[in-house]
C-alpha positions in Angstrom: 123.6 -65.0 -52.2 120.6 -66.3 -54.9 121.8 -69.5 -56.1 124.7 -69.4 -58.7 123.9 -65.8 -59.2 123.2 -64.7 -62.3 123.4 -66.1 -65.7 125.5 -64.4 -68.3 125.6 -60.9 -69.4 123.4 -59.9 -66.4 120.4 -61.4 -67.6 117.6 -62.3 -65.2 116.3 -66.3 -64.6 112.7 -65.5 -64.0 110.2 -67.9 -63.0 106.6 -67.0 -63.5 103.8 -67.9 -61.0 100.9 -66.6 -62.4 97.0 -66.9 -63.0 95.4 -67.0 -66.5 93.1 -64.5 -65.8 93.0 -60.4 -66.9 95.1 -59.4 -64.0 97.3 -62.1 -65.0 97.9 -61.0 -68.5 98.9 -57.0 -67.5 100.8 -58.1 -64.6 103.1 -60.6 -65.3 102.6 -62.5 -68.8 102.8 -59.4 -70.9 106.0 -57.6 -68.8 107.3 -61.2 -68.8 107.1 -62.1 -72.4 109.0 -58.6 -73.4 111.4 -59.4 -70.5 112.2 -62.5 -72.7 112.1 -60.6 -75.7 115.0 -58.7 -74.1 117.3 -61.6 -73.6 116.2 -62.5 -69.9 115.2 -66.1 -69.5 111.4 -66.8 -68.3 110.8 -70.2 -66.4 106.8 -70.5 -67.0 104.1 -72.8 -64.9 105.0 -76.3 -66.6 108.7 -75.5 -67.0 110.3 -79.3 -65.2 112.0 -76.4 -62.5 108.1 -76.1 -61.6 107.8 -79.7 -60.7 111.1 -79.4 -58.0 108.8 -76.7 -56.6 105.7 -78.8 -56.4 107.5 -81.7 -54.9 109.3 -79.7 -51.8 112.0 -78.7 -53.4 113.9 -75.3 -54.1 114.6 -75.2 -58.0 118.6 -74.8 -59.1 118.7 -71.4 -61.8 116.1 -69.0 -60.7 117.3 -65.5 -59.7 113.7 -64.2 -58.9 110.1 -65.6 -58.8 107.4 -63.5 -59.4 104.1 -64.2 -58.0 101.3 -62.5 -59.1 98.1 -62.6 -56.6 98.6 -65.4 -54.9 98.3 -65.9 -51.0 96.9 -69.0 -50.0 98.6 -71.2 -47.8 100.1 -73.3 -50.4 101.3 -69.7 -51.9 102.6 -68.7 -48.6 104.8 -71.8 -48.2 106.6 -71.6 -51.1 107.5 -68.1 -51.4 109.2 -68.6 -47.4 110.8 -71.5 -48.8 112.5 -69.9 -52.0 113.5 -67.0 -49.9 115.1 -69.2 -47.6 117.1 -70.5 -50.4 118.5 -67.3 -51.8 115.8 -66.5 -54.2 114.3 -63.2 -54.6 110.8 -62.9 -54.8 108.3 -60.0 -56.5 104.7 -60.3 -55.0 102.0 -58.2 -57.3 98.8 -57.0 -56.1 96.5 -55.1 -57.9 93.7 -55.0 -55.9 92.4 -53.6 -52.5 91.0 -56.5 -50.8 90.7 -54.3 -47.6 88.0 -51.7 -49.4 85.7 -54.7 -50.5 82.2 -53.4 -48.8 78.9 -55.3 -48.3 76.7 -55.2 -51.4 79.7 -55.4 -54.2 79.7 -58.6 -55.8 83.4 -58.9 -55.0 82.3 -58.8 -51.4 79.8 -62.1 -51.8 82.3 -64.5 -54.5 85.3 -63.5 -51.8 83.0 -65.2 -49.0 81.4 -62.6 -46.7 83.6 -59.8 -43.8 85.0 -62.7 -42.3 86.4 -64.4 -45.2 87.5 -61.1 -46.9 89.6 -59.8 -44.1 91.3 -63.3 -44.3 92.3 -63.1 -47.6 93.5 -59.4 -46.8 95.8 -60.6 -43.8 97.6 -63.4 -46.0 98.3 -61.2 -49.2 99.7 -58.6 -46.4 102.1 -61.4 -45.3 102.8 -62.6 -48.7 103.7 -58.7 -49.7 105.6 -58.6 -46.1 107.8 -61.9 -46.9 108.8 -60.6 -50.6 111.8 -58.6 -51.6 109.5 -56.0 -53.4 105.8 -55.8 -54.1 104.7 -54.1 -57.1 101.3 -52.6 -57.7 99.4 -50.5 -60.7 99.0 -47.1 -58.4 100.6 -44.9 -55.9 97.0 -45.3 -53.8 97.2 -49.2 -53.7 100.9 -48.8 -52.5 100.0 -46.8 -49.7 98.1 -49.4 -48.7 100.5 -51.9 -48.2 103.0 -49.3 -47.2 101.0 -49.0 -44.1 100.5 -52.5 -43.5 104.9 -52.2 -42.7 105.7 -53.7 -46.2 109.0 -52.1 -46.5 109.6 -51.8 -50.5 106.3 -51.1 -52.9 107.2 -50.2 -56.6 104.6 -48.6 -58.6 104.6 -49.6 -62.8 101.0 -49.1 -64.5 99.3 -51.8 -66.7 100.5 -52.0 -70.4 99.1 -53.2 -73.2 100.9 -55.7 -75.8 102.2 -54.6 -78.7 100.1 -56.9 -80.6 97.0 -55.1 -78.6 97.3 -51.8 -80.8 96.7 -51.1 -84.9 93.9 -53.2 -85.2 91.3 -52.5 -88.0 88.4 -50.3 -87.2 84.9 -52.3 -87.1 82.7 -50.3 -89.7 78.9 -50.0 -89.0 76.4 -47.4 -89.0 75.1 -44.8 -86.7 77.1 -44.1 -83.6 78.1 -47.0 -81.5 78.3 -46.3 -77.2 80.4 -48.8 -75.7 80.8 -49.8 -72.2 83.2 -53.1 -70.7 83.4 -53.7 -67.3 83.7 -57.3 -65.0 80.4 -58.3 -63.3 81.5 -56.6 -60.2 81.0 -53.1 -61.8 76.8 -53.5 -62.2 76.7 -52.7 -58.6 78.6 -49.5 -58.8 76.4 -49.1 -62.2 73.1 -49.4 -60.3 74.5 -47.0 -57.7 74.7 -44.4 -60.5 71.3 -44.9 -61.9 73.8 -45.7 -65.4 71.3 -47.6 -67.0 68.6 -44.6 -66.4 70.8 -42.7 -68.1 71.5 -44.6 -71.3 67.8 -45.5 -71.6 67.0 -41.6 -71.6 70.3 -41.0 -74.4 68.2 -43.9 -76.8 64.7 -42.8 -76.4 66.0 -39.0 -77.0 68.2 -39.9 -79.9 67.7 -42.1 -83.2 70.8 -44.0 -84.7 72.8 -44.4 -81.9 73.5 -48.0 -80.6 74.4 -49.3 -77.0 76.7 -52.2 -76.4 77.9 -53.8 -73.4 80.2 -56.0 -72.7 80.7 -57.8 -69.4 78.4 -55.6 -67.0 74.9 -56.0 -67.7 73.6 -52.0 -67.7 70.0 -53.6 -68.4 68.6 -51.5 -71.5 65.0 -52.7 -72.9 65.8 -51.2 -76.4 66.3 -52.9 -79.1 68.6 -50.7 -80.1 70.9 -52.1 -76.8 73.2 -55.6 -77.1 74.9 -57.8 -73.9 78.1 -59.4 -74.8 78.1 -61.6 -71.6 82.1 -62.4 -72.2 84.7 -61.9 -74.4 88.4 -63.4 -74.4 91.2 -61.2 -72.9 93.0 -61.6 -76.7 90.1 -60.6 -78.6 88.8 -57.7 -75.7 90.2 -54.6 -77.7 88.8 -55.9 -81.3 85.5 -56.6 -80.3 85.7 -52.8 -79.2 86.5 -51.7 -82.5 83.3 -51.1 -82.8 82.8 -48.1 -80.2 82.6 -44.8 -81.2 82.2 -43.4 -77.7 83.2 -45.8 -75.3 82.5 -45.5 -71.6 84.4 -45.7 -68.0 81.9 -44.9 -65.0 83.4 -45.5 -61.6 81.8 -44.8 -58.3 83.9 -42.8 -55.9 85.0 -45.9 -53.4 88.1 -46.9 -51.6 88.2 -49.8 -53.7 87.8 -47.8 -56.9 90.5 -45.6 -56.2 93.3 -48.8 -55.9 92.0 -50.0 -59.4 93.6 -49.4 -62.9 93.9 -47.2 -65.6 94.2 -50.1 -68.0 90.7 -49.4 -69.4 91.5 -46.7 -70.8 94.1 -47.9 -72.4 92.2 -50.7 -74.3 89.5 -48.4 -75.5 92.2 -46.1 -76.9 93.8 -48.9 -78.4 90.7 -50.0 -79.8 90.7 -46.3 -81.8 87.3 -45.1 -79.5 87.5 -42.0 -77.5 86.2 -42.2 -74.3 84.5 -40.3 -71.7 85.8 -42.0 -67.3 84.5 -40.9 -64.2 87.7 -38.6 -62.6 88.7 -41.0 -60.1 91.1 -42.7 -59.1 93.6 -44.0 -62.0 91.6 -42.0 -64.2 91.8 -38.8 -61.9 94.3 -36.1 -64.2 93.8 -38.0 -67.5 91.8 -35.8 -70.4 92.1 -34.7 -74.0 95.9 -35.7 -74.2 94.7 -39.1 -74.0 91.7 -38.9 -76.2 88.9 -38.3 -73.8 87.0 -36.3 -71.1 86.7 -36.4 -67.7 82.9 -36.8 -66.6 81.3 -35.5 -63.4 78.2 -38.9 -61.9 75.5 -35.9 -62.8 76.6 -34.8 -66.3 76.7 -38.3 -68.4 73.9 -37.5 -70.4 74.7 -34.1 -71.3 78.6 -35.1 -72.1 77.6 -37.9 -74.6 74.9 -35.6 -76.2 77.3 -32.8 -77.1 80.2 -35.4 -78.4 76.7 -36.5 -80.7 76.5 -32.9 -82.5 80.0 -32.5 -83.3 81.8 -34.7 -85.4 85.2 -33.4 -85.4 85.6 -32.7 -81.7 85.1 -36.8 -81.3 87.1 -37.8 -84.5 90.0 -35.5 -82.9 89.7 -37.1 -79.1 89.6 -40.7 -81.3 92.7 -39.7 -83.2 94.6 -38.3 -79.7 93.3 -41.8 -78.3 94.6 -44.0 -80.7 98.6 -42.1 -80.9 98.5 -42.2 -76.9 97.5 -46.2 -76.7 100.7 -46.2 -79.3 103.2 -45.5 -76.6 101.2 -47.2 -74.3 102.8 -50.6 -74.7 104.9 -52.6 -72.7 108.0 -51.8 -74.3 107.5 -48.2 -72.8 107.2 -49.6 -69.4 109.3 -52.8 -69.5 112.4 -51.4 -68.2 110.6 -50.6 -65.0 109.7 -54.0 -64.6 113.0 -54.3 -65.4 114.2 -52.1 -62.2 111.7 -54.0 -59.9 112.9 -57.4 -60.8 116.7 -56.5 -60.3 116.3 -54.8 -57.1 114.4 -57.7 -55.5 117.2 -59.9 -56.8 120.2 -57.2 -55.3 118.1 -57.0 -52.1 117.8 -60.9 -51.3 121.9 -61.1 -52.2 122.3 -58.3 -49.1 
């Protein structure tokens, strides 16, 4: 049984290791932080129970530990040693490590085949040791479903309910968006993307490009870079987009990725136009945007430019689906995940 079971009124003890990055935020500080919301207690990196972990030792009060990403050896360790000791444990992945391919940036920062395939074999064991692994998408559960991890729950990124009803950015013309990490300008170059936005400018006058993240490499003057933004202040500084854009190349990788994107844009009151694969295979109109084949960007763009009221209506179908789109529509699944891994390590 986990140690002293419970606390009272069936509220979870949670303990929280996780990374401060994007992935971090969707999968585990924002479920966590409604969790608490909720009555469950959180135990967060600097909590003192931390430092009984750090020094060797199994700390007294946690019902689960959720660890988000994390499967280096140090990782490894600990999560064999709090299962040992009656502790459940949640491992979330959200990436396909095993998809990586020669030429992505992913594949060069992760250290080459060799390196790669490493990495893949310890967050297989990490998923293998936990009580349940939680992922974003039925495709990435697959994946570890065939790699003999016995219990895979699926619950989608959600934003924070602080992420939606902020003010729209007012400026003139019509603003293109686009936001995507470093390791989409690959994929980007693959799809001549850049090609097309430099034909959309020369072909059409008050109509702006930003990027943020991804360099798409415009010449205009007419184009801006935003090299970075903080996660917090993502969805405001896209505000600003009218049209905002989510190109994905057709790859294994691609497919395991999430529909969180989407999400941001709509929240950010911009309709959007995404590549139909993957987690953005079956989405549409009923979430404020279009589905767009790799050879019709240009001409999708150009017809939301002549008519006004077919983009305000996509915004306004946007912004009502990122409503219900936060993570108090998908906390009791986190919910589920966390008190089956905790009723699985007590049998």
């Amino acid at each position: 049984m986990a140690r002293g079971g419970t606390s009272t009124g069936g509220k979870l003890r949670l303990a929280a290791a996780v990374q401060d990055t994007a992935n971090g935020r969707y999968r585990a500080l924002v479920p966590l932080r409604e969790l608490e919301r909720r009555g469950h207690r959180v135990h967060w990196p600097g909590d003192p129970t931390f430092h009984t972990l750090g020094r060797g030792g199994v700390p007294h009060g946690w019902d689960v530990m959720h660890v988000q990403q994390m499967a280096d050896e140090t990782a490894l360790e600990v999560i064999e040693r709090v299962r040992r000791a009656g502790i459940a444990v949640v491992f979330d992945s959200d990436d396909n490590l095993s998809a990586v391919r020669r030429g992505s940036q992913a594949y060069h920062r992760l250290g080459g085949r060799r390196m790669i395939r490493r990495r893949f074999k310890a967050v297989v064991a990490a998923a293998r040791m936990a009580n349940v692994v939680t992922t974003t998408n039925e495709h990435l559960a697959q994946v570890y479903r065939d790699e003999g991890v016995e219990r895979v729950v699926v619950i989608e990124n959600y934003l924070a309910p602080t992420d939606v009803g902020h003010p729209r950015r007012r400026h003139q013309g019509i603003l293109i968006g686009i936001t995507g990490a470093g390791e989409h300008e690959p994929d980007l170059r693959k799809m001549r993307f850049g090609q097309t936005l430099e034909r959309l400018l020369e072909r059409r006058d008050g109509v702006r490009v930003v990027a943020i993240g991804a360099d798409v490499g415009l010449r205009s003057h007419r184009y801006t870079h935003i090299s970075s933004v903080d996660i917090e202040q993502l969805i405001p500084t896209e505000s600003q987009f009218d049209i905002a854009l989510a190109p994905l190349l057709d790859t294994a990788f691609n497919r395991a990725r999430s529909n969180i994107k989407l999400k941001e844009y709509a929240a950010a009151g911009a309709m959007w136009l995404a590549s139909p694969v993957g987690p953005y295979a079956g989405m549409g109109e009923e979430q404020g945007g279009l589905l767009v084949e790799d050879d019709a960007w240009l001409g999708a763009i150009e017809a939301l430019l002549d008519d006004d009221d077919r983009r305000r209506a996509l915004a306004d179908r946007a912004r009502a689906w990122a409503a219900g789109q936060t993570i108090r529509a998908g906390a009791a699944r986190w919910q589920g995940a966390f008190r089956e891994a905790f009723e699985r390590a007590r049998g």
